[in-house]
C-alpha positions as CSV (number, residue, x, y, z in Angstrom):
1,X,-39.6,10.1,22.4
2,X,-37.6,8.6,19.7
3,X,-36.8,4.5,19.7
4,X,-33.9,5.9,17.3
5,X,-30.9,6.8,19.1
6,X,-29.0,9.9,17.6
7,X,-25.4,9.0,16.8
8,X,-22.8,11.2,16.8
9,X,-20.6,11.3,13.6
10,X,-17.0,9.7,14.0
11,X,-14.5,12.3,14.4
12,X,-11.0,12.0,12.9
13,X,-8.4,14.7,13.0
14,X,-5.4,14.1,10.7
15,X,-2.2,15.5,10.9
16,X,-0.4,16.0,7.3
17,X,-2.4,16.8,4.4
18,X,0.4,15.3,1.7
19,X,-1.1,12.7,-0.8
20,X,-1.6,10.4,1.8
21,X,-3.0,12.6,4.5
22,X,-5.3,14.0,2.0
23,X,-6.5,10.8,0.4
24,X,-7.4,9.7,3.6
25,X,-9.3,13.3,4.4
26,X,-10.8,12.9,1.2
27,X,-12.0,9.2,1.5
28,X,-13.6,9.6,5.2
29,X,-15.8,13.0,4.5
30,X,-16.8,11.0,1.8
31,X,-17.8,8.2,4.2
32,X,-19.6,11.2,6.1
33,X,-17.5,11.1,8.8
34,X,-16.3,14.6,10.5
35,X,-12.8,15.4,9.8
36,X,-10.1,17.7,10.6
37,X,-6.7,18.2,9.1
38,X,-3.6,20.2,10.1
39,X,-0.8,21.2,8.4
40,X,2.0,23.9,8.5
41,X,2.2,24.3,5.2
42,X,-0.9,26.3,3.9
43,X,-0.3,25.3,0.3
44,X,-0.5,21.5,1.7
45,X,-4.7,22.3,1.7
46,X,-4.9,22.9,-2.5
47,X,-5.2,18.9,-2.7
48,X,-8.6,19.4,-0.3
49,X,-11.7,20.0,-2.4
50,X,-13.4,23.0,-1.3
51,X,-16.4,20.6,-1.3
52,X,-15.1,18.4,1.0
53,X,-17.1,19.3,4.5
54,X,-13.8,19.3,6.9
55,X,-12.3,21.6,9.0
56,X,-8.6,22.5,7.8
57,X,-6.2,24.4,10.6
58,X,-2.6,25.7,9.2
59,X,-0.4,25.1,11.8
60,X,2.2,22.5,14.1
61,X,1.1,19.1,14.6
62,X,2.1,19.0,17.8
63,X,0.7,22.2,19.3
64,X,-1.8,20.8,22.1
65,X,-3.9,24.3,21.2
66,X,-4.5,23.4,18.0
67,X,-5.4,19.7,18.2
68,X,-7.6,21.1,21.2
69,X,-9.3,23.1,17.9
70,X,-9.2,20.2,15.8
71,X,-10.9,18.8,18.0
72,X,-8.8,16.2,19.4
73,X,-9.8,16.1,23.0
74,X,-13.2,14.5,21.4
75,X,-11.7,12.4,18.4
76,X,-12.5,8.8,18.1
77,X,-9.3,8.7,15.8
78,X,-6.4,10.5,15.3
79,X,-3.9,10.1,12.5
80,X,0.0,11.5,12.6
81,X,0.3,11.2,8.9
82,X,3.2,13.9,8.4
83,X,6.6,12.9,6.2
84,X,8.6,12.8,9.8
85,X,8.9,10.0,11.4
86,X,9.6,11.7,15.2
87,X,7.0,14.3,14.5
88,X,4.4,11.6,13.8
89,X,5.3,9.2,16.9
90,X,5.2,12.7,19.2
91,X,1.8,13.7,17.8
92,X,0.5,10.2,18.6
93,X,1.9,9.8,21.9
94,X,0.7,13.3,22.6
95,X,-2.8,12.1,21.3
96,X,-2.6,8.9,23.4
97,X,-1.3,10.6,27.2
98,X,-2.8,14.0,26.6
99,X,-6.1,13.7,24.9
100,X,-7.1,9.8,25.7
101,X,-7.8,9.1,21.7
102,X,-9.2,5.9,22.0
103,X,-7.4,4.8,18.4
104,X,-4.5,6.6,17.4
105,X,-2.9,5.5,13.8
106,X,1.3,6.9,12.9
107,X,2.7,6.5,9.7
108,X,6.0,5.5,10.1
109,X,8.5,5.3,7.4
110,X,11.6,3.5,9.5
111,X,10.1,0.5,10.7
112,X,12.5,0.4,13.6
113,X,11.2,3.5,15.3
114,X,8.6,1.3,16.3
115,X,9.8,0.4,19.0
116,X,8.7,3.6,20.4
117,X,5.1,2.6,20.4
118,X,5.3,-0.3,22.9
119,X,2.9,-0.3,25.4
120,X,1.1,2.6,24.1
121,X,-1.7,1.1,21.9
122,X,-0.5,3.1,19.0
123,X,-0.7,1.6,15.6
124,X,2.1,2.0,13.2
125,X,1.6,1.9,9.7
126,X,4.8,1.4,7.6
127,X,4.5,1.9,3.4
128,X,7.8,0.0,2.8
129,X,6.5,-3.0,4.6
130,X,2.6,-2.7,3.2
131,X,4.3,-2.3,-0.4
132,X,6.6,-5.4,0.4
133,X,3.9,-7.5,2.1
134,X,1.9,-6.8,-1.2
135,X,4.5,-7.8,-3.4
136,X,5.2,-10.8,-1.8
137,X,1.3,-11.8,-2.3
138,X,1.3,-11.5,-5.8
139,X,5.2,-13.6,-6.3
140,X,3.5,-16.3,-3.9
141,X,0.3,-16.3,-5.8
142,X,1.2,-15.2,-9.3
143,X,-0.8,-18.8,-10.6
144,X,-3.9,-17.2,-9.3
145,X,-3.2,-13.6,-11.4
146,X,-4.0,-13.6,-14.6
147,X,-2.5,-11.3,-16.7
């Protein structure tokens, strides 16, 4: 008997393979962690490395059969990175009440579609405010920057 416990790999199943969806695929299989992505759009998947060890699904987001495949039931995270705003809060709420994901993360472009999330234990992730929240760093402390 082993004093080593085995430990499963993390499993993540993203939603979206656009630049963001597939820099994020791309940066976790390279953290070994297991990874699936689904997108409708078969042509979304040339961004994906063939190298990349991660199980791609063509398809809707929001199809419980196919984030059953993906592998959702099971994920330790699950990340609605689409370009919709409604499709990504539905996939995580769907995620969250269907499938118990313990830590569900939805890209949200309209930071007032937020609302939708109370309660739930979803976290929102917003570019315009990250981008502005960055910016506003560098204005406060541009006397620490050099250029």
């Amino acid at each position: 008997m082993s004093i080593f416990k085995k430990t499963k790999k993390e499993h993540i199943v993203i939603i979206g393979c656009g630049r963001f969806g597939a820099t994020i695929a791309k940066m976790l299989t390279e953290q070994n962690k297991s990874v699936a992505v689904i997108d409708i759009d078969e042509d979304a998947f040339i961004k994906l490395s063939p190298s990349f060890n991660l199980l791609s699904i063509i398809g809707d987001g929001t199809d419980t059969d196919l984030l059953e495949i993906a592998g959702a039931k099971g994920a330790d995270i699950l990340i609605a990175s689409t370009n919709d705003d409604d499709i990504n809060i539905m996939i995580a709420q769907i995620a969250k009440q269907v499938f118990n994901v313990p830590t569900v993360i939805a890209r949200i472009y309209d930071s007032s579609k937020e609302i939708s999330f109370n309660d739930m234990n979803i976290i929102s992730i917003c570019p315009a405010l990250l981008s502005a929240n960055e910016c506003c760093k560098i204005v406060v402390n541009k006397e620490n920057i050099a250029l």
